[in-house]
Each structure stands twice: as C-alpha cells, then as structure tokens.
GUVEXMI-217011 format. One line per 10 residues: number of its first residue (from 1); their letters; for each residue y negated, z negated, x negated of C-alpha. Coordinates in nm, 2 decimals. Layout:
! GUVEXMI-217011
NUM	a	Y Z X ~ ... $
***
This chain:
! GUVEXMI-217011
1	xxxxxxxxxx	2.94 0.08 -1.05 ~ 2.63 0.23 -0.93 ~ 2.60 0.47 -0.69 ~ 2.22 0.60 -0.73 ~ 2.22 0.78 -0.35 ~ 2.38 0.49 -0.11 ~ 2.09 0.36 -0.02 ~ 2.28 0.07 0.24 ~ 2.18 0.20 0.56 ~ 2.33 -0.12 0.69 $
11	xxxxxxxxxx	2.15 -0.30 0.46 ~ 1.82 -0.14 0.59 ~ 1.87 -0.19 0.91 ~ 1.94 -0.55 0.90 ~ 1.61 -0.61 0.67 ~ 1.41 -0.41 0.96 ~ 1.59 -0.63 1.21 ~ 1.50 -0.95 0.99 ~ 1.14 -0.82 0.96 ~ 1.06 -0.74 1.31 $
21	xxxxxxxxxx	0.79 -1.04 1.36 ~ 0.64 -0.94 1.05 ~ 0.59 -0.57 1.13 ~ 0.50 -0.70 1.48 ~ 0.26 -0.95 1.37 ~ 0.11 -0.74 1.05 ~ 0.10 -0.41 1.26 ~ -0.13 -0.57 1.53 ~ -0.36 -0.70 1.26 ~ -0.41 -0.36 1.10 $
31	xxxxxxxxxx	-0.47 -0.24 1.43 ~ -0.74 -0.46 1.53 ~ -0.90 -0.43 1.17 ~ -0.90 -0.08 1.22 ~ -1.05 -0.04 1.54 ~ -1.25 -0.33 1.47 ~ -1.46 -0.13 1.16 ~ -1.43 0.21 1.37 ~ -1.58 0.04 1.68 ~ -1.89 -0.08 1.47 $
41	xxxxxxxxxx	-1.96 0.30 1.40 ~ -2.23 0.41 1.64 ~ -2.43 0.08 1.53 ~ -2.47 0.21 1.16 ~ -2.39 0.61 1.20 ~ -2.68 0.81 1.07 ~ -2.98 0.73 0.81 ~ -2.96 0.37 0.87 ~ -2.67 0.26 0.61 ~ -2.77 0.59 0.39 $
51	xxxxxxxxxx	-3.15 0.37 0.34 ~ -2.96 0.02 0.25 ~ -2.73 0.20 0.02 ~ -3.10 0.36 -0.16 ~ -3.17 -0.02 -0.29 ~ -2.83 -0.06 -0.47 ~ -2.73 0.06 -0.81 ~ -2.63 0.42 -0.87 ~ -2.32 0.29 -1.03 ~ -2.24 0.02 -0.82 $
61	xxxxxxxxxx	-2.25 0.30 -0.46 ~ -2.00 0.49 -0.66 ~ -1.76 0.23 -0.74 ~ -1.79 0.11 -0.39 ~ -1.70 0.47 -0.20 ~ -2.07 0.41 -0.06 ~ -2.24 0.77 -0.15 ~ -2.13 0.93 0.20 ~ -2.08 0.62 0.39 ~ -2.32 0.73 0.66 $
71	xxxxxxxxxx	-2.10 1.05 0.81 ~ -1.80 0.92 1.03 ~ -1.57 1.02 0.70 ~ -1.76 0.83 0.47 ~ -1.82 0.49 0.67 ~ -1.38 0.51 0.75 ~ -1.31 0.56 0.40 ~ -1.53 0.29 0.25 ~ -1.41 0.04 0.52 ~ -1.04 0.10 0.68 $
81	xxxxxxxxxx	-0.93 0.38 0.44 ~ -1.11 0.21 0.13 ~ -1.11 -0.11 0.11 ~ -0.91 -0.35 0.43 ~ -0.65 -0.15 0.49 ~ -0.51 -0.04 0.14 ~ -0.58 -0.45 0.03 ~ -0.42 -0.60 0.32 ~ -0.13 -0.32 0.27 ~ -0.09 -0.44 -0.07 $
91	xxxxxxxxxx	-0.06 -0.81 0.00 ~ 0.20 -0.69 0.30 ~ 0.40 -0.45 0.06 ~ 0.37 -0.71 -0.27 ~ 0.49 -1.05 -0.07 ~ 0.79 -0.83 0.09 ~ 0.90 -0.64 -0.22 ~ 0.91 -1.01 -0.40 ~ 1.02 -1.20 -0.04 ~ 1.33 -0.87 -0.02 $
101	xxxxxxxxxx	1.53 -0.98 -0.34 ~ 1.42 -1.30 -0.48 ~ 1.40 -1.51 -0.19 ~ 1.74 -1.39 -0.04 ~ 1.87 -1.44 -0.35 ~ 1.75 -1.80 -0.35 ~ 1.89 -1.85 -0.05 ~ 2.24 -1.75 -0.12 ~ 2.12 -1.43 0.10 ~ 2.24 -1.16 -0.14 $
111	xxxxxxxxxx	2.49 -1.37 -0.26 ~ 2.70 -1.35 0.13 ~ 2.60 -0.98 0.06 ~ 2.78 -0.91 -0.21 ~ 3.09 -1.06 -0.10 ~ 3.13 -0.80 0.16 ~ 3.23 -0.44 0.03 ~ 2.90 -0.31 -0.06 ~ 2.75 -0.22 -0.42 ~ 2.46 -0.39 -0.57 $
121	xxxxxxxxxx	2.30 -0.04 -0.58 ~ 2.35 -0.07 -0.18 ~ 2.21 -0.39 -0.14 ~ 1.91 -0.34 -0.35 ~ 1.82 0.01 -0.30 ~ 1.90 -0.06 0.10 ~ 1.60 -0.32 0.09 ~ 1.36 -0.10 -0.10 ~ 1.41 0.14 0.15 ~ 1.34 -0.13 0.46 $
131	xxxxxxxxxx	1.01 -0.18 0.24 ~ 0.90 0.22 0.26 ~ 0.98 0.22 0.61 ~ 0.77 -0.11 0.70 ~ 0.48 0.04 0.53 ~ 0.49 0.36 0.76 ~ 0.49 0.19 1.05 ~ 0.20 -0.01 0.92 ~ 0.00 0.30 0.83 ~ 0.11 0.47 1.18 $
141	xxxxxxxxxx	-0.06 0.15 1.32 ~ -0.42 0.19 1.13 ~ -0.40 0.58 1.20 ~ -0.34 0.56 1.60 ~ -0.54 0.24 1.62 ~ -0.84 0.41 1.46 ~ -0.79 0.74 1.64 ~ -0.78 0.59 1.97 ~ -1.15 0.37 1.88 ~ -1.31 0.72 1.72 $
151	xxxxxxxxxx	-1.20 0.88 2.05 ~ -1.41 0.57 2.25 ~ -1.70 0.57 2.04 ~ -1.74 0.92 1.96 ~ -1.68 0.93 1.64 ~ -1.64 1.32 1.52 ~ -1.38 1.27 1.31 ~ -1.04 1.52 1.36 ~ -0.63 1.37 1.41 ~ -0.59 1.60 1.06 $
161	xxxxxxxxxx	-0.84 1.42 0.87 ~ -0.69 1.07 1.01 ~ -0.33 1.22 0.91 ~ -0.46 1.31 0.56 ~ -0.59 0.97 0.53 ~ -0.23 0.76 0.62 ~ -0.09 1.05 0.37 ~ -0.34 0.89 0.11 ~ -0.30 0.52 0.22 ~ 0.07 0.51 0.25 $
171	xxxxxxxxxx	0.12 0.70 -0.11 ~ -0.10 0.44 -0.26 ~ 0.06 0.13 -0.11 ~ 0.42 0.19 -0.19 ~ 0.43 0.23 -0.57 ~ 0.27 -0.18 -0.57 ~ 0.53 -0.25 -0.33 ~ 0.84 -0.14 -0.55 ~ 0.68 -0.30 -0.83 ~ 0.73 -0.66 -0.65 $
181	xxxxxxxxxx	1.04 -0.55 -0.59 ~ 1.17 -0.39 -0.92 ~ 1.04 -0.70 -1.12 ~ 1.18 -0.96 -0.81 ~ 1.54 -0.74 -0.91 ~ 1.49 -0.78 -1.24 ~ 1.40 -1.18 -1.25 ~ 1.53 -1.31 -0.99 ~ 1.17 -1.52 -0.90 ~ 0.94 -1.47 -0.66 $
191	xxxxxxxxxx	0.63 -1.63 -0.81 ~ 0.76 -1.34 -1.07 ~ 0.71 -1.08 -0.86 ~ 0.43 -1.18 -0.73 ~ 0.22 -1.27 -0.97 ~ 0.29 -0.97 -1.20 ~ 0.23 -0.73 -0.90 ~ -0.07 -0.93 -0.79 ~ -0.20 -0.90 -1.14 ~ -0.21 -0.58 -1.23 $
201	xxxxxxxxxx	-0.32 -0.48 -0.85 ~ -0.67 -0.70 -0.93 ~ -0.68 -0.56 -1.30 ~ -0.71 -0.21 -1.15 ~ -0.94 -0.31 -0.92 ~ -1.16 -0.45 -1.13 ~ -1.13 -0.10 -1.39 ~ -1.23 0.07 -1.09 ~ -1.54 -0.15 -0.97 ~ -1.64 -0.19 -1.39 $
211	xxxxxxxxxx	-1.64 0.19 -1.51 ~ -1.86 0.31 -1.28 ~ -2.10 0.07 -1.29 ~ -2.09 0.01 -1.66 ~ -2.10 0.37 -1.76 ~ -1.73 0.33 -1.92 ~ -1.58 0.61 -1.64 ~ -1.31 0.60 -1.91 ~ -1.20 0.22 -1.80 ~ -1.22 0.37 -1.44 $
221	xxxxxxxxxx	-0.97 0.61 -1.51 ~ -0.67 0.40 -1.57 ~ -0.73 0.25 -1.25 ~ -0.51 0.39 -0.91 ~ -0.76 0.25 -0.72 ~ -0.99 0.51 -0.88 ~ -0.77 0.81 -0.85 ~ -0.72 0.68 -0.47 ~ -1.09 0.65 -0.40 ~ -1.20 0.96 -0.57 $
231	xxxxxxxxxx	-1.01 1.22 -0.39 ~ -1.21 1.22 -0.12 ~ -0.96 1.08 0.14 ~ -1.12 1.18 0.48 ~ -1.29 1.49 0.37 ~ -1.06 1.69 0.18 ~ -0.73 1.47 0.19 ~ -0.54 1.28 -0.08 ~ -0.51 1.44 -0.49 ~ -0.16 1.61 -0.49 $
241	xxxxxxxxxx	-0.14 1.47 -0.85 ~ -0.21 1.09 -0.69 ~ 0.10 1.20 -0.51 ~ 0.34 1.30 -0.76 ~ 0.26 1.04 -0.97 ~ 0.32 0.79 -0.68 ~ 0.66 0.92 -0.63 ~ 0.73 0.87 -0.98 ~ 0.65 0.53 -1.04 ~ 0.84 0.46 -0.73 $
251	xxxxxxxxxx	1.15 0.67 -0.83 ~ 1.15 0.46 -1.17 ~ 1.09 0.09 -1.03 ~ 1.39 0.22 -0.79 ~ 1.61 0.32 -1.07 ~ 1.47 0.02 -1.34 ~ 1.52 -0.24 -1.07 ~ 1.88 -0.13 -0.88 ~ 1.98 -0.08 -1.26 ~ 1.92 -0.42 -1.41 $
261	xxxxxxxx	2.00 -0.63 -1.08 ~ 2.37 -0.42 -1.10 ~ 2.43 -0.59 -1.44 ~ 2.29 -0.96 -1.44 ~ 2.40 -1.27 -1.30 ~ 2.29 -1.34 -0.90 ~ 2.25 -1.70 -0.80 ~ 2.50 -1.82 -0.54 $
***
C-alpha cells in the first residue's frame, strides 16, 4: 500500500550519503563555470558584444537570449543562467533521476531495500526527494560562486537578482529530473530513462532555437526552454506561471512513477 506523504527520510539520507562525490565533484564544476563566464565580464561589458550581436539575425539574437547581453543581467543570463548552467543541470538531474531507480534496481540495490520494512512509496519517493535536494545545492553553488566573481570584478548586479535567478534555474531543472526518474520507475532501464528524458530535453531545445528564428513563435511556445528564457530571469525574476507549472509536472511524475513502480515486478 501506498502511502503518498512518507517520503523515506532514511531513504534520502542514504542516497545523499551515496551521492556525496557527485555533488562534490558536480558542485565544484558549476562553480568554476560560473565564475569562469562572470570573471570574463569586464572584457566584453558595454557596446562591444551589443556591435557583434548588430551582424547576427534578428531571429537568431532572440532565440539565443542575446538582445541585452551587453548589461551585467543580460551577459549572466545568456551564459551561466541561460545556457551552461541549466544544460549541465539537466545532464546532472537526467543521469541521477535514471542512475536513482534503474541502476539500484539492476544491482539488486532496491531489491535489499525492500526487504527491510519500508514501502515502495518510501523507497521511490525517498530518492526523488535526494534528487530535489542535490539540485539545490547545485544551484546554491552557481549563485554563491557567481556572486562572489561579480563582487571581484564589479559586476553591478544585486544578491536579489542572483536569488531570482537560482529561483528560475532550480524550477526549471527539476521537472527533467523527475522525468528520468518517473520513466526509470516505470521501466526499470536506464538507457529508458535516459534516452526518453534526453530526447524530449533537445526537442525543446530545438522548438525554442527554431520559432524564433523561423517566424513560427508558435513552435517556440511549446518549448520550457522558451518559457524559461523569456521571463527575463535576471531583470525581473522567473514567470510565476513557469513556476506552477513546474510544480505540477513534478507532482505528477512523483505520483505516475511511485504509483506504477508500487505495482510491477522489481528485479532481484
């Protein structure tokens, strides 16, 4: 039987545990991206990446998050907020949602799991929730990494508009990762998971770089990676509707994925 709130707090705990060189390892990576881009700042701030963006295609500057790219909120959000950090988020969150179920499963993992007196619900739901909390930390990484650089370099860019950019990075991350992990629940397979996830992540990408610059604004709009790069990230802080529907799809891969994984067979 199900029980939709107990999350396995043990569970949770022992995934974080598990996971420690990764968030180590992917947190420190982030971090230097971050203050790597931020850093490069007073090289390009000003007229001089405004001119170079002049010679591309209207089209092409809007799909790309370039039109303000030479004020300190424009050049963040078209390189850590806009492009590295939410890709290199999604290949973090996508390979652990998948890695969480599928590969403990395969190896007899879940199966040691189960034996002990905890519900599927527990075990499943407990690893989703390791996932959330890994992506934080991740996103906590990016924001004091790149807040720490601005301060160096004098970037004029304020804490609240870095905080309103992890609000927008972190919401857009985690529906992708509980997508790897509903359809590693669900299947059982990693390559599943992943390639599903993976998939549909490029798909939308590619929406979002076509409508724009094909005049379809239409194909644009299916894409989250439209609805994340339109709302202004840095400037006026993440769509409210971006958010709720982020919670939603998350809420429903939670309750698809914990469902079907209760009733099918686990390999032992």
């Amino acid at each position: 039987m199900i029980r939709p709130l107990g999350f396995g707090v043990e569970v949770t705990r022992s995934q974080l545990w598990r996971s420690r060189p990764a968030i180590i390892g992917w947190s420190c990576a982030l971090a230097g991206v971050s203050a790597l881009y931020t850093g490069f700042w007073p090289a390009f701030e000003g007229e001089t990446l405004e001119a170079l963006t002049d010679e591309l295609p209207p089209g092409l500057v809007d799909a790309l998050g370039y039109e303000a790219i030479g004020t300190a909120e424009g050049w963040l959000t078209s390189t850590t907020y806009g492009l590295l950090g939410p890709l290199l988020l999604l290949a973090f969150g996508i390979g652990y949602g998948a890695r969480s179920m599928a590969t403990d499963e395969r190896d007899g993992v879940l199966a040691v799991e189960l034996a002990q007196p905890i519900t599927r619900a527990e075990a499943s739901l407990g690893r989703l929730l390791a996932g959330i909390v890994q992506l934080a930390i991740l996103v906590i990484a990016v924001t004091v990494a790149t807040r720490i650089t601005a301060s160096i370099v004098g970037m004029d860019i304020a804490t609240s508009q870095l905080i309103e950019g992890a609000d927008g990075l972190f919401t857009f991350a985690v529906p992708w990762m509980a997508t790897s992990w509903a359809l590693a629940a669900i299947s059982g397979r990693r390559d599943v998971a992943v390639g599903i996830t993976t998939g549909l992540a490029v798909l939308a990408y590619v929406f979002h770089i076509l409508g724009p610059a094909t005049g379809y604004d239409q194909l644009g709009n299916l894409s989250p990676f439209h609805w994340y790069l339109e709302s202004e990230l840095l400037a006026v802080g993440p769509d409210r509707g971006v958010l709720v529907f982020a919670l939603v799809t998350t809420a429903c891969m939670a309750v698809m994925g914990a469902t079907v994984f209760a009733r099918r067979d686990v390999a032992s």
